[in-house]
Structure formats: C-alpha cells, structure tokens
C-alpha positions in Angstrom: 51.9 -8.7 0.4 50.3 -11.0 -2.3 50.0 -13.7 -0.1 47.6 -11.2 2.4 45.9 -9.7 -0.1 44.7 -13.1 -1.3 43.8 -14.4 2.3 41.9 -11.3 2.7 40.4 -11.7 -0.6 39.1 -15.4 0.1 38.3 -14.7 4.0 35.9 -11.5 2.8 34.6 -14.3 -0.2 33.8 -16.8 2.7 32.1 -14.4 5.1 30.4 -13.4 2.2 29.3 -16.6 0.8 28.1 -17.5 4.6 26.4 -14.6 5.1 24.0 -15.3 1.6 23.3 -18.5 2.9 22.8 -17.8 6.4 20.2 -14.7 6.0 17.1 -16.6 4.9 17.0 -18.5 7.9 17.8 -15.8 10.3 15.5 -13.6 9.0 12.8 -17.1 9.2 13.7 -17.1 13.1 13.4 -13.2 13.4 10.4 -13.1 11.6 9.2 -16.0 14.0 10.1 -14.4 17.4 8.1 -11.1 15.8 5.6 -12.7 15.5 5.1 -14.5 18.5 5.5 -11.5 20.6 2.9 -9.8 18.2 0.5 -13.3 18.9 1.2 -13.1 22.5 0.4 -9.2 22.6 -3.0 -9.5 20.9 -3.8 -11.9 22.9 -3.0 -10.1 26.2 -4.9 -6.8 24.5 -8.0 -9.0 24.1 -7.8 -10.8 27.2 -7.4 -7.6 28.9 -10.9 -5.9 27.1 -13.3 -8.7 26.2 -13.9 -9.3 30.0 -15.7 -5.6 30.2 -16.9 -5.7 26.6 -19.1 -8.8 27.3 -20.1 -7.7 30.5 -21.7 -4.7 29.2 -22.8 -6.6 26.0 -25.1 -8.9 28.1 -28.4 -8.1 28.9 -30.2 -9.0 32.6 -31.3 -12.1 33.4 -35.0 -12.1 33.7 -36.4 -12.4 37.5 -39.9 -14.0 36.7 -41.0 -15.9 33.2 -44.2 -15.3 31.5 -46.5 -17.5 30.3 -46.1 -20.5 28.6 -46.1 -20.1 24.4 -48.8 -21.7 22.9 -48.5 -25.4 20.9 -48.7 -25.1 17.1 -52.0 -27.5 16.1 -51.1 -29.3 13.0 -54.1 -29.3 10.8 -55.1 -33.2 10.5 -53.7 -33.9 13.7 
C-alpha cells in the first residue's frame, strides 16, 4: 500500500510539475488563435461597412468646370 501511495504521490507531482510548465505556452497559443479570429472578424466587420460608408461620404463629381483661377503676379516680376 506504501509502494501505491508513493507512485500516486510522484505521478500527481509530475502531472503537476508539467502542467506549471506547460500553461504559459498554451495560454500564448490560445491567446494567439483569440486573437486572430478577433483580427479576422474586424476585418470582415469593416470590409463589410466601409464599402457604403464611403459611398455615401463622397460627394458628386462635377459635370462642367468653371473658370480658370487667376495667376498670382509676383511683385518685381
């Protein structure tokens, strides 16, 4: 019973050791694929509105042009 005890004792240390060690980088990678999907939502969300949003932002193009703007006259020259 000793003997199973102890294995148990130094299997739960082991898992536990791994797990400490392991954490950091799967919460790295989670944190990654988050924000990715986040990245790739945004980007579909502002895709999807800016189309319209400049449409309506742009004003006509003129049909005919007026005159010509005067030259500025340097004095002297």
């Amino acid at each position: 019973m000793a003997v199973t005890a102890f294995l148990m004792s130094g299997a739960l240390t082991t898992v536990a050791v791994v797990a400490y060690t392991k954490i950091p980088q799967l919460t790295t990678r989670f944190m990654d694929q988050v924000q990715t999907e986040i990245q790739s939502k945004i980007s579909e969300a502002i895709a999807g509105a800016l189309p319209p949003a400049v449409q309506d932002a742009m004003p006509e193009l003129p049909v005919e042009t007026g005159p010509a703007i005067p030259s500025i006259t340097l004095p002297g020259g």
